[in-house]
C-alpha positions as CSV (number, residue, x, y, z in Angstrom):
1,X,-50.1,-85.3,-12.0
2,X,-46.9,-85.2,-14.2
3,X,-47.0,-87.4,-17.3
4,X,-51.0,-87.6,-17.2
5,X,-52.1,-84.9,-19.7
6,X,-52.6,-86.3,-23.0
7,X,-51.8,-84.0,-26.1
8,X,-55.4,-82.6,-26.4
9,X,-54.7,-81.7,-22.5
10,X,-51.8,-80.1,-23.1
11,X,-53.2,-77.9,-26.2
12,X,-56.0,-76.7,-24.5
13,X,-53.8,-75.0,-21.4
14,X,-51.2,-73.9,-24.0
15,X,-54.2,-72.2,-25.8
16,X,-55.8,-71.0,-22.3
17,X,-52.1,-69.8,-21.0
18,X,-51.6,-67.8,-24.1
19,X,-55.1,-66.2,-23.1
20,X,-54.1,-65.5,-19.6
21,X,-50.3,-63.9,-20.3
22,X,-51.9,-61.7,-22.6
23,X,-54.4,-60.0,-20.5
24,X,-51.5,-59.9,-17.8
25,X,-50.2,-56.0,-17.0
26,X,-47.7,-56.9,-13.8
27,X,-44.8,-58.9,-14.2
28,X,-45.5,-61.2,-11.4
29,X,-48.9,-61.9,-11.9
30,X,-47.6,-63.3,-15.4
31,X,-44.6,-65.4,-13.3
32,X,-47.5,-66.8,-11.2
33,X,-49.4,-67.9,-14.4
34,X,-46.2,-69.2,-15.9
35,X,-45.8,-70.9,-12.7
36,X,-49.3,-73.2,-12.8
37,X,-48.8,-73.7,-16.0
38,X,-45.6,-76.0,-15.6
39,X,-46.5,-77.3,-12.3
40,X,-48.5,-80.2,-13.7
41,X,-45.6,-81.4,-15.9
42,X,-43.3,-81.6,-12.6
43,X,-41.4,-78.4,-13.4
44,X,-41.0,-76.0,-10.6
45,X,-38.6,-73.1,-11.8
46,X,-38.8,-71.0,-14.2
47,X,-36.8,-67.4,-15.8
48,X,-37.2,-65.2,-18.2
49,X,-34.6,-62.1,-19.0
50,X,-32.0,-61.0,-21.2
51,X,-28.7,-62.3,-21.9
52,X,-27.1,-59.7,-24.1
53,X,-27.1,-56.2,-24.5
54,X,-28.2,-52.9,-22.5
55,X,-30.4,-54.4,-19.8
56,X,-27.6,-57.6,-19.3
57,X,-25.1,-55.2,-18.3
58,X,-27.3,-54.0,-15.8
59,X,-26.9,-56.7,-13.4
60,X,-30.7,-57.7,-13.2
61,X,-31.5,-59.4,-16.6
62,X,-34.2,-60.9,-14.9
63,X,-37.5,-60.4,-16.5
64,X,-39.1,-63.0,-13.7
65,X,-37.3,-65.8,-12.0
66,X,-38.6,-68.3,-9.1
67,X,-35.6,-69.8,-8.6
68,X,-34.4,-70.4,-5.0
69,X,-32.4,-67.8,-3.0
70,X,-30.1,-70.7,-2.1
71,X,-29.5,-71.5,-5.7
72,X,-28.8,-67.8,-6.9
73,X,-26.7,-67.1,-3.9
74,X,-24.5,-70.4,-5.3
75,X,-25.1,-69.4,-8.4
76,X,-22.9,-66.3,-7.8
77,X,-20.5,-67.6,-5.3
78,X,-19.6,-70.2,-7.7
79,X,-19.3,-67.4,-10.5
80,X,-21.5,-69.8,-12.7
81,X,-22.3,-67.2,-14.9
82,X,-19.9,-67.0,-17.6
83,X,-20.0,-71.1,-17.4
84,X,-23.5,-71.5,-17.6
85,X,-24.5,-73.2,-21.3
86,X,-27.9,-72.3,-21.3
87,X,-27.4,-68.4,-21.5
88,X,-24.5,-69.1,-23.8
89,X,-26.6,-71.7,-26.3
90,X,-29.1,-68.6,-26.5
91,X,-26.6,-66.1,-27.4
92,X,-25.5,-68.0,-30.1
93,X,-28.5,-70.2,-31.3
94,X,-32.1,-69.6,-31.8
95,X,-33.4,-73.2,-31.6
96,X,-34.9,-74.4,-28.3
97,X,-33.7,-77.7,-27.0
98,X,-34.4,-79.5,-23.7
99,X,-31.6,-79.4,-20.9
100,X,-30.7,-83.0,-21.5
101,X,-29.9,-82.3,-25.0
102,X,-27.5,-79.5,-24.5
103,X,-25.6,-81.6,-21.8
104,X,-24.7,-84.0,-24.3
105,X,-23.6,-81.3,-26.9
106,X,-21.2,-80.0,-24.7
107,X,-17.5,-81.4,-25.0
108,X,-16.8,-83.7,-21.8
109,X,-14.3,-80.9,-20.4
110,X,-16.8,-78.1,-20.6
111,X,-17.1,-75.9,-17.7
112,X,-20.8,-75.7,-18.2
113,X,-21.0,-79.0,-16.7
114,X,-20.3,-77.7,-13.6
115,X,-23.3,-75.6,-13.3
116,X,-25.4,-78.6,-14.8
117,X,-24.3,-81.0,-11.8
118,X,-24.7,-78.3,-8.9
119,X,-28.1,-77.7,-10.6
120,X,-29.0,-81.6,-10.4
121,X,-28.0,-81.8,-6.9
122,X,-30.7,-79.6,-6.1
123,X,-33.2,-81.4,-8.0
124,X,-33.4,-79.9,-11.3
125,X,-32.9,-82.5,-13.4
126,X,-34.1,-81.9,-16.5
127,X,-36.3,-78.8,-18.3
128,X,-36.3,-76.5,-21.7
129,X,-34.7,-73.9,-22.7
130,X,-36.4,-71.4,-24.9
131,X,-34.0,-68.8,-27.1
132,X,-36.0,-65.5,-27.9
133,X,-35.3,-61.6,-29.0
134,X,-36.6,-58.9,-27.6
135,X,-38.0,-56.2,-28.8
136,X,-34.7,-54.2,-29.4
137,X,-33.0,-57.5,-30.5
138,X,-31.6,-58.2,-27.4
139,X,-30.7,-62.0,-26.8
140,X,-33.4,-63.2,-24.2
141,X,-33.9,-66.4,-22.7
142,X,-36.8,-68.7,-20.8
143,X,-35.4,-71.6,-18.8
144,X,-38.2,-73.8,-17.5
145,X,-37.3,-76.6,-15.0
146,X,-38.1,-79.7,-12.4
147,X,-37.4,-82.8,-11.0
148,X,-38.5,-84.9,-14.2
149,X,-35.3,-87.3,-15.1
150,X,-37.0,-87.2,-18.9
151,X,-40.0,-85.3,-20.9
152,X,-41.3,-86.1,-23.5
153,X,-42.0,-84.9,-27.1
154,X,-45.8,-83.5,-26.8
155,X,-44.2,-82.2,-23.0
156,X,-41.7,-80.4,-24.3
157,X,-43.3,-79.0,-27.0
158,X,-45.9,-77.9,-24.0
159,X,-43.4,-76.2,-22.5
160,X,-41.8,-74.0,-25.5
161,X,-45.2,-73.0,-26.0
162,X,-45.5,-71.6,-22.8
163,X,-41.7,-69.9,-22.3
164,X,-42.4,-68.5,-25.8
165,X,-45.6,-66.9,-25.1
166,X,-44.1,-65.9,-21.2
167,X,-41.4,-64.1,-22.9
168,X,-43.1,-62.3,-25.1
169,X,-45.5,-60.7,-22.3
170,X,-42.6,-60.2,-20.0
171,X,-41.2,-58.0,-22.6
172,X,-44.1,-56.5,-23.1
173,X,-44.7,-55.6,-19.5
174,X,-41.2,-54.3,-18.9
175,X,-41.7,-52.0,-22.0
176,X,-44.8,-51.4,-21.3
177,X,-46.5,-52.1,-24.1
178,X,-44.7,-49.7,-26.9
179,X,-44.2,-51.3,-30.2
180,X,-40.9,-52.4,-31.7
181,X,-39.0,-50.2,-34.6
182,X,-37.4,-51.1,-37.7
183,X,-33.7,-51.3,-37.3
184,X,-32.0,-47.8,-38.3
185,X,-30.2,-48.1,-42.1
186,X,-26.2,-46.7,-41.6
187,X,-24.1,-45.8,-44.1
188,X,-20.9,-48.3,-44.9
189,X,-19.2,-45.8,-43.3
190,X,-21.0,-45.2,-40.0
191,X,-20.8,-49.6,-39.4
192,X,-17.5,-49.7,-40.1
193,X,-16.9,-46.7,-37.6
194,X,-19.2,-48.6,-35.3
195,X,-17.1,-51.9,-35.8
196,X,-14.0,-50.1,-34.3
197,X,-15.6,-48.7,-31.6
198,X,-17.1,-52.1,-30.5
199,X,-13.3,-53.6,-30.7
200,X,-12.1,-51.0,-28.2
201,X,-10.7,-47.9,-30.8
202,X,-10.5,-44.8,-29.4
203,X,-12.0,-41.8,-32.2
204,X,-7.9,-40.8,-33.4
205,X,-6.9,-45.3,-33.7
206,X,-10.5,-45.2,-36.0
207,X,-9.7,-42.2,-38.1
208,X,-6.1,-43.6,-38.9
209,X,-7.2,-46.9,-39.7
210,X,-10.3,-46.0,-42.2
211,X,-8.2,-43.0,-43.0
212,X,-10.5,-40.2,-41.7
213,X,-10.3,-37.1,-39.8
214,X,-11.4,-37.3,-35.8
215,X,-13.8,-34.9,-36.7
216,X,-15.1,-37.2,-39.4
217,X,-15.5,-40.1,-37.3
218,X,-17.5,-38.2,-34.6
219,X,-19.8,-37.3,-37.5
220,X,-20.5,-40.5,-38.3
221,X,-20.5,-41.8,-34.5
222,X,-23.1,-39.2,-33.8
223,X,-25.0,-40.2,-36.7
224,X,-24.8,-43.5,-35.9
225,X,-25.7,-43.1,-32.1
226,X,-28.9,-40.8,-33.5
227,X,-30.0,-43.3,-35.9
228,X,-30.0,-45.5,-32.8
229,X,-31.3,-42.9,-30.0
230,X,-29.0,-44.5,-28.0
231,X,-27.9,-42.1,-24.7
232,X,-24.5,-42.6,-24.6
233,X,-21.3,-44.1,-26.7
234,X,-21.4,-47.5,-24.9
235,X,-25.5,-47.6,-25.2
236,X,-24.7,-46.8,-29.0
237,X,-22.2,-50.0,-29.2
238,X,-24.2,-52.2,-27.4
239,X,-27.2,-51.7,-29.5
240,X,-25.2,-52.2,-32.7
241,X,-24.2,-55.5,-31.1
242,X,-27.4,-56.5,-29.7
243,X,-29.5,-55.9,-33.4
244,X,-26.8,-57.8,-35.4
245,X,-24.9,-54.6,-37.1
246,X,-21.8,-55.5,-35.7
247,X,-20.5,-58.7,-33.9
248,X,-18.9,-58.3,-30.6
């Protein structure tokens, strides 16, 4: 059935699918959804997680993924995660872009292109990749996936549709429906405090540098980390990377 849904096809099960994620309340009821509603346009895996911030360092910044057991367990053997351009383009970009595309923006000697190749010998040829934010700004990613050599336009647009829409439900779900908040406002002070703890400064290297007391910069700190409601120092820094206040 791949390649035989005309646009008006593909517009009305965008529309439907948007329907269906949103009255979805268990996370893999929505990756079954997500699921039928790439299967017609050849693609067979899809993920959704995070790849920055609190719930990356976790180790499981999987919202929902159907990849294959074989290919995560190579996946891991082959330490492709720190190679991998697709979690690194969404870190640093917020445009979506098929597979295809990113292969040919990476320089020839690339690392990435590793993962790329292993991924193609399994059959995943081509697919989109969706950048999206979270509800706490983290840097979150869909990757959707087959064995289609090419897509096009209308298809791909199809498909950013859908890993837009899956996202934002999967982050709903895990949150369980609570709303976002407006970033905290810090002082110059407490983000330039913040900027040394990020780099590694212990609280006596950031008072001699800004010029401060220890006891001043744990004021601040603990300001900051209120402001935040973040439960520890490194929750605090992670947040201030993960919502833009200070770059990692």
């Amino acid at each position: 059935m791949a390649g035989k849904l005309d646009d008006s096809e593909l517009g009305r099960r965008a529309f439907a699918f948007a329907l269906e994620a949103a009255r979805r309340t268990a996370m893999d009821r929505l990756a079954d959804a997500v699921t039928r509603a790439i299967t017609p346009l050849g693609m067979t895996a899809a993920a959704s997680g995070i790849v920055a911030g609190p719930k990356a360092a976790t180790g499981n910044p999987f919202h929902f993924t159907n990849w294959p057991a074989s290919w995560i367990e190579l996946y891991r053997d082959q330490d492709f995660l720190l190679a991998d351009p697709i979690p690194r383009w969404a870190r640093n970009s917020g445009q979506a872009l098929t597979w295809t595309t990113l292969i040919n923006l990476l320089p020839k000697r690339d690392r990435g292109r590793r993962v790329i190749e292993a991924a193609a010998r399994d059959g995943y040829l081509e697919g989109v990749l969706v950048p999206m934010r979270a509800r706490d700004n983290s840097p979150g990613l869909v990757s959707l996936g087959g064995g289609r050599k090419s897509i096009t336009l209308a298809e791909q647009t199809y498909l950013v549709a859908i890993g837009r829409v899956a996202f934002e439900h999967a982050d709903r779900i895990e949150n369980r429906g609570t709303t976002g908040r407006a970033g905290p406002i810090l002082t110059l002070r407490e983000i330039e405090c913040l900027t040394l703890l990020v780099a590694g400064h212990a609280d006596a290297e950031i008072g001699k540098i800004l010029g401060m007391t220890v006891r001043t910069v744990r004021f601040h700190l603990g300001n900051a980390r209120e402001k935040f409601r973040a439960t520890s120092r490194a929750h605090l820094a992670a947040l201030a990377i993960a919502q833009g206040y200070v770059m990692p």
